[in-house]
Backbone bond lengths (Angstrom), bond angles and torsions (degrees), N, CA, C in turn:
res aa  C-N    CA-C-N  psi(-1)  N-CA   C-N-CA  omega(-1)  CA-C   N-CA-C  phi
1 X - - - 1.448 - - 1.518 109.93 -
2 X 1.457 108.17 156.73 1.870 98.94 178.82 1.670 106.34 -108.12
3 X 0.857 135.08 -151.03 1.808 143.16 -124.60 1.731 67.89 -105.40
4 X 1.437 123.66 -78.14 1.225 131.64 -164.30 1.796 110.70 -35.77
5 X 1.034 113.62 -55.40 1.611 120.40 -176.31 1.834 109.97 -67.66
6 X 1.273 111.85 -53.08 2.013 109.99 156.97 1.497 112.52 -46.37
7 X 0.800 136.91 -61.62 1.626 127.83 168.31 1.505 116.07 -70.42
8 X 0.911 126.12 -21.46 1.400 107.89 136.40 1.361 154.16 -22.16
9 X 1.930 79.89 -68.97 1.704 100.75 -179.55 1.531 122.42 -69.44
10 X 1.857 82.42 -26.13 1.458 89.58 -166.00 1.404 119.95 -88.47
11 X 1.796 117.67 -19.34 1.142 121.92 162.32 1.380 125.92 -56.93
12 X 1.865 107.37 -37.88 1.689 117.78 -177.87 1.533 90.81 -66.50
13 X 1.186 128.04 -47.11 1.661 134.47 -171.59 1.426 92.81 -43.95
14 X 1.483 114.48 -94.30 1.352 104.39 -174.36 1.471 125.84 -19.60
15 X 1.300 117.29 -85.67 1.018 121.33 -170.39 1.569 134.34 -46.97
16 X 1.645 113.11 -29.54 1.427 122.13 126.07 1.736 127.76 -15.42
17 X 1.294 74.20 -79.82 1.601 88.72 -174.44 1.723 122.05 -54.71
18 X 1.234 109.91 -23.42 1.232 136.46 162.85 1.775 120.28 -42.25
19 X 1.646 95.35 -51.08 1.472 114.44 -168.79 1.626 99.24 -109.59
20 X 1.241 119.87 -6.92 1.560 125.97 168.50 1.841 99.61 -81.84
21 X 0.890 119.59 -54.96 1.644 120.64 179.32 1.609 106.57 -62.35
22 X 1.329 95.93 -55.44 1.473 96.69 -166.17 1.503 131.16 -129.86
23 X 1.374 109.48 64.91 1.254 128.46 -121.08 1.738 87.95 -90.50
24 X 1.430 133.83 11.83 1.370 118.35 174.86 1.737 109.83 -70.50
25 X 1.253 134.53 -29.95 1.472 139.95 -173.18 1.155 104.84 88.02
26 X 1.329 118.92 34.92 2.285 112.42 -178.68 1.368 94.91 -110.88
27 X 0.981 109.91 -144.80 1.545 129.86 -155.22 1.489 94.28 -81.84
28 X 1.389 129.56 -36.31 1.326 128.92 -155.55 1.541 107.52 -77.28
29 X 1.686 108.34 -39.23 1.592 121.03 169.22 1.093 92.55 -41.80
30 X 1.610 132.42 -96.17 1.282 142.30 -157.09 1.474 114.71 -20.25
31 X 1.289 117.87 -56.44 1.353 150.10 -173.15 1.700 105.33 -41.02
32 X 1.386 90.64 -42.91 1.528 90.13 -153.04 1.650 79.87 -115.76
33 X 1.256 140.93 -0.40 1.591 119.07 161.03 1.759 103.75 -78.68
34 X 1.181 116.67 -33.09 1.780 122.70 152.55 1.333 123.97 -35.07
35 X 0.999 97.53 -37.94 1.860 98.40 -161.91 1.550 95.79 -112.43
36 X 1.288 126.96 -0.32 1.605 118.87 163.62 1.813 107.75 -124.63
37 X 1.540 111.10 9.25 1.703 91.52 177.88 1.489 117.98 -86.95
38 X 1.491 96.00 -25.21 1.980 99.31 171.67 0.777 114.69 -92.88
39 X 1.143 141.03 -24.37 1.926 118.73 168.68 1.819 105.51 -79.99
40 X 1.016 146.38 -27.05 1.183 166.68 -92.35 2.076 74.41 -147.96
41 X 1.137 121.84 -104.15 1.198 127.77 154.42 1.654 130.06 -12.99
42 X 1.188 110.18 -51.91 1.617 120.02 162.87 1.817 101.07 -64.87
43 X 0.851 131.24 -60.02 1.868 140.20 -173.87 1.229 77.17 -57.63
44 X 1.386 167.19 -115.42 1.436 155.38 -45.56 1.595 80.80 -130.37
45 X 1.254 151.54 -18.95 0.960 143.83 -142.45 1.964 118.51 -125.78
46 X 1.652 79.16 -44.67 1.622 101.80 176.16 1.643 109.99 -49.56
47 X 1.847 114.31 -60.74 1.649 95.50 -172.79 1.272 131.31 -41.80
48 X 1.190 137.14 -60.60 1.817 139.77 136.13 1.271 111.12 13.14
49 X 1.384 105.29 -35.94 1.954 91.82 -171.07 1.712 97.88 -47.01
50 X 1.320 116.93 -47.84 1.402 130.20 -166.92 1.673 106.26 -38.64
51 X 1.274 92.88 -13.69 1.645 74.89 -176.03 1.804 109.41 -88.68
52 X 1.237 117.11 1.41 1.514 128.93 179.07 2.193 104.52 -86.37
53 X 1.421 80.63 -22.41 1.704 79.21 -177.95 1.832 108.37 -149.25
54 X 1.240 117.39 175.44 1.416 112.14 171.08 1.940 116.09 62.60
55 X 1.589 103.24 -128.88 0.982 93.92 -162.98 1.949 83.13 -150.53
56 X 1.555 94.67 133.18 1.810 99.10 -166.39 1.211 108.38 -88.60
57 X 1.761 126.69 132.81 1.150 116.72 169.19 1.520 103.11 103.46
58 X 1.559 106.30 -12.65 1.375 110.09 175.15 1.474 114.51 -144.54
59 X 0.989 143.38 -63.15 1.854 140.73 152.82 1.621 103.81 -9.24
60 X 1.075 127.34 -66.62 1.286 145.72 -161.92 1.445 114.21 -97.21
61 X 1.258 99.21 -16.52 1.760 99.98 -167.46 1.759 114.09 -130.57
62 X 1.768 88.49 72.78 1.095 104.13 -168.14 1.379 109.33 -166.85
63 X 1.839 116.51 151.84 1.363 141.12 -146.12 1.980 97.36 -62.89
64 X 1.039 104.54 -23.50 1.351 121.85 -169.91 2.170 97.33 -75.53
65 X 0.973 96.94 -65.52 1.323 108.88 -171.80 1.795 110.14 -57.88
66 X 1.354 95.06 -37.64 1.905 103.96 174.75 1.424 100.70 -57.19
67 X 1.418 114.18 -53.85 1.820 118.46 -162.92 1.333 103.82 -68.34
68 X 1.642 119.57 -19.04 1.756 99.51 178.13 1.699 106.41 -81.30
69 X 1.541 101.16 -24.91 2.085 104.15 175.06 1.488 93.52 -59.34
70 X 1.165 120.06 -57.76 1.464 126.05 -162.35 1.639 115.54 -39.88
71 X 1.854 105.87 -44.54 1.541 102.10 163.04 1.417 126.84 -55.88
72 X 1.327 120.41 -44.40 1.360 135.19 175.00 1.211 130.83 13.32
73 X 1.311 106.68 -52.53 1.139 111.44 168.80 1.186 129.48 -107.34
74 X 1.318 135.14 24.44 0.930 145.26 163.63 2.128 111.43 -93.23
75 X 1.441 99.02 -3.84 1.766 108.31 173.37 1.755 94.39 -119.39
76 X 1.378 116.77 -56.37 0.952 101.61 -159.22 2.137 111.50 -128.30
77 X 1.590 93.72 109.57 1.162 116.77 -164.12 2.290 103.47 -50.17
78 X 0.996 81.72 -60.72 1.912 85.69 -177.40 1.515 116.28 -74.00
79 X 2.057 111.86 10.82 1.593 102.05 160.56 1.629 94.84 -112.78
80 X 1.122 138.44 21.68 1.307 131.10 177.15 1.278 114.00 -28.89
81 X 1.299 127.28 -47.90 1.522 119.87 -174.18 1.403 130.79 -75.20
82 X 1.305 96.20 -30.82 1.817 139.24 179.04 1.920 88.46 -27.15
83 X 1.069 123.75 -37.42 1.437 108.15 -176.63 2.082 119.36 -77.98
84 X 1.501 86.95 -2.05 1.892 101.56 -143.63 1.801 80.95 -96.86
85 X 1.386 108.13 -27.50 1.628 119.89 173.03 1.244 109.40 -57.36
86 X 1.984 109.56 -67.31 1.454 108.54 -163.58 1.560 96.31 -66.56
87 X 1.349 117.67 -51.90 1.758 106.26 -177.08 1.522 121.00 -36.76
88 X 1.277 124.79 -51.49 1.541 123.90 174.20 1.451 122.03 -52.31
89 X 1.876 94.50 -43.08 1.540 105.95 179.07 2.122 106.07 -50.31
90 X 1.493 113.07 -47.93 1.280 101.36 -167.09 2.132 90.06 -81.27
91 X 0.821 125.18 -7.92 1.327 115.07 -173.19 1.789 97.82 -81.70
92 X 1.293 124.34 -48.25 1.438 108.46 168.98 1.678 129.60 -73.14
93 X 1.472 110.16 -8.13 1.654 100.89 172.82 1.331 108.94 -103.61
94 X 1.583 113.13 7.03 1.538 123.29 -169.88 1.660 94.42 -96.13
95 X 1.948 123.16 -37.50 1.317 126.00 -172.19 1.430 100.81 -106.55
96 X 1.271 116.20 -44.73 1.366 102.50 -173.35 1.642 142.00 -99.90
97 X 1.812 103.44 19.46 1.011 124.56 170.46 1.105 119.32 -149.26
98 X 1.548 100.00 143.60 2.046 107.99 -162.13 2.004 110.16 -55.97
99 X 1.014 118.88 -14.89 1.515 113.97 -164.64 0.897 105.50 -75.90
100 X 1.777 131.46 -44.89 1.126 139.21 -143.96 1.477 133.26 63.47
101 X 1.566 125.23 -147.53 1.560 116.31 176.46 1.405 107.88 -160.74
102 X 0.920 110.28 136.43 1.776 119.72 -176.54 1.433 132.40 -78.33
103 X 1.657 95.10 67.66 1.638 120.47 -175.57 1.601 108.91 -12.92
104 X 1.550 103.97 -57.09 1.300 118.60 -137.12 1.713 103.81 -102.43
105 X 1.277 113.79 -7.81 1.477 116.25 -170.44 1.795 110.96 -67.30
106 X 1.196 101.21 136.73 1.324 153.88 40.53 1.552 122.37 -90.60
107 X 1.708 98.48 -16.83 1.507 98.41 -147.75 1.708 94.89 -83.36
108 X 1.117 114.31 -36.04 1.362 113.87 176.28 1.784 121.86 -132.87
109 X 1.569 103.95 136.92 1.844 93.28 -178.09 1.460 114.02 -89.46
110 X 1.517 118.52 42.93 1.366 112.50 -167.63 1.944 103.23 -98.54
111 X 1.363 106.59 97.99 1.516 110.85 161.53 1.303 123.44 -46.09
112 X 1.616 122.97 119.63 1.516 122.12 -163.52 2.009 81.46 -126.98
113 X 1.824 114.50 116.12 0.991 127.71 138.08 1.296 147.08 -125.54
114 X 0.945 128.93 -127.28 1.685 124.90 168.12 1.316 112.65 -161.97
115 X 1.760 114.01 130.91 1.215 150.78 -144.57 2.460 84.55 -67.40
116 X 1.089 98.43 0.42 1.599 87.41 -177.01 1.138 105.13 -106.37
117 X 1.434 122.26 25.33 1.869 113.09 -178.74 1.358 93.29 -100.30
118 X 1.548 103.47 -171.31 1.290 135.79 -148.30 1.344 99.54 -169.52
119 X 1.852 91.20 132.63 1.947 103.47 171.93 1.533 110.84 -50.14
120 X 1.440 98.68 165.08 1.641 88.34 174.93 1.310 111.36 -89.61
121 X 1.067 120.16 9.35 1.811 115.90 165.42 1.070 104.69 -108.53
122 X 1.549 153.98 -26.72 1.252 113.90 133.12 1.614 152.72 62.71
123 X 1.274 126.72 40.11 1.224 116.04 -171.32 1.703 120.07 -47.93
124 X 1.056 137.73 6.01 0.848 161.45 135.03 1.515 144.01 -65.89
125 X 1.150 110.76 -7.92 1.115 143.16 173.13 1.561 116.31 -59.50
126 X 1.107 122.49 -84.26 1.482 112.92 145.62 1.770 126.65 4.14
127 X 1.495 83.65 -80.44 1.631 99.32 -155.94 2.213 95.33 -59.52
128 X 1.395 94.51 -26.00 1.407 96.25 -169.17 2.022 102.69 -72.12
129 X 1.644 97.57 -40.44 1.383 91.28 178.46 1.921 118.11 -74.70
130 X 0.765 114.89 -18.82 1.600 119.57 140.84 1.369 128.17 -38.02
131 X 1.041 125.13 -67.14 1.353 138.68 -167.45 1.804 114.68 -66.25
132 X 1.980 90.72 -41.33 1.921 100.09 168.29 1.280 101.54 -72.08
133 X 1.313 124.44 -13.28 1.719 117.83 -174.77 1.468 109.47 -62.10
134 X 1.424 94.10 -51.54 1.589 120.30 -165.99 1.371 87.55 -61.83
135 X 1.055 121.53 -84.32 1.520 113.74 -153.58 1.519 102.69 -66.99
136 X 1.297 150.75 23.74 1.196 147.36 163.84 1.664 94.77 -100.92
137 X 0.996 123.77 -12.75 1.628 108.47 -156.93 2.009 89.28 -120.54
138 X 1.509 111.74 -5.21 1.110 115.72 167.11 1.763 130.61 -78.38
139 X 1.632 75.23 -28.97 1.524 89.31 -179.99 1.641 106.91 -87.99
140 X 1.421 120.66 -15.69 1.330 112.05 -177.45 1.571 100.05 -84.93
141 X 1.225 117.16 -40.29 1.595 107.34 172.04 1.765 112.36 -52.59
142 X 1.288 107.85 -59.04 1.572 96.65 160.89 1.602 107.79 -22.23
143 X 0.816 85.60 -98.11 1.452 105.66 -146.29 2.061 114.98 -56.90
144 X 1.517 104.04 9.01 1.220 135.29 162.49 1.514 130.46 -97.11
145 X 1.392 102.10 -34.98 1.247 108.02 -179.29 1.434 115.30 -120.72
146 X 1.200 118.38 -39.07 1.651 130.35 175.62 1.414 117.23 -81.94
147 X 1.415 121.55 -50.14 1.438 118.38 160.56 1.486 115.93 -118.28
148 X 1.036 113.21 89.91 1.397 115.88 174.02 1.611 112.01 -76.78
149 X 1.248 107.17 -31.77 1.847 105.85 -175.94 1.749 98.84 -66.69
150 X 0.839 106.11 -25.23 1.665 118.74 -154.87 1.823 85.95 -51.29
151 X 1.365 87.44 -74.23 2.130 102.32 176.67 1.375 100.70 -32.35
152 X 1.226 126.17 -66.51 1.529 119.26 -177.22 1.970 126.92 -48.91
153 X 1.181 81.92 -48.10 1.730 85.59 174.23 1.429 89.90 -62.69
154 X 1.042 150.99 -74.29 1.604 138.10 -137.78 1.281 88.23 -82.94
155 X 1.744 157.71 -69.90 0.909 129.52 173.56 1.841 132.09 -24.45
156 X 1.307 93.11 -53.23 1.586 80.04 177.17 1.149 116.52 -81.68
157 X 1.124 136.11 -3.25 1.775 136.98 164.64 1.447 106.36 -58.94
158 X 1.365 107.28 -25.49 1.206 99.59 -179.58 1.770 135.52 -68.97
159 X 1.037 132.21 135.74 1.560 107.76 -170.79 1.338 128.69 -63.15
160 X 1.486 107.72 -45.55 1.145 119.27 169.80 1.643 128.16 -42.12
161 X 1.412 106.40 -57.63 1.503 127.73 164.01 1.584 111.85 -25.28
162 X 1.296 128.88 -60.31 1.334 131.36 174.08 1.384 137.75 -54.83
């Protein structure tokens, strides 16, 4: 996907996510589509830097680079989401474009995507970054409303978390 389709996703993300947390529509929604559209937006945006240095789609776009967002908030309280950005970011060039992204780099250059993407020029492009929206903002209702313990067990598995 290009610069245009990540801010996209990540704006529909937010604002989703907004009415997935706080799904009455008052003041409190608002609140919290605020407090997740710029970091949320900054994460969706950041992997790309790679294309100024290194190697694109892989330097940046990789399992390694998610786990340092993933601390994030454990230093810095007002990028909390900042990881929920870069994660979507590899979840839309991983579904919605033919190249894929290089999970595993450094250790390996093997691009892992899915046969449903689309170039980034694309007239289709759009409608495709839509569709990963949807089902990204499906799974957060999942996993918000239907399994909420679910988040907890994997949070506290975590080491750090404790």
């Amino acid at each position: 996907m290009n610069k245009q389709g990540h801010v996209l996703n990540a704006l529909l993300l937010a604002v989703g996510l907004g009415y997935v947390l706080e799904p009455a529509g008052d003041l409190e929604t608002f609140r919290t589509i605020a407090a997740v559209s710029v970091p949320v937006v900054l994460g969706a945006l950041f992997p790309d830097v790679d294309t100024a240095f290194g190697k694109h789609r892989k330097t940046l776009h990789n399992l390694l680079t998610l786990a340092v967002f993933l601390a994030f908030p454990l230093y810095f309280d007002n990028l909390r989401w900042v990881w929920l950005g870069v994660l979507t970011h590899y979840v839309l060039d991983m579904l919605g474009s033919r190249r894929g992204v290089a999970l595993f780099y450094p250790l390996s250059d093997r691009e892992f995507g899915s046969p449903t993407g689309v170039t980034t020029d694309s007239r289709f492009a759009n409608l495709v970054t839509l569709l990963v929206t949807a089902l990204e903002l499906a799974v957060a209702a999942f996993l918000v409303h239907v399994a909420p313990g679910l988040v907890q067990r994997v949070v506290e598995a975590i080491p750090y978390a404790q």
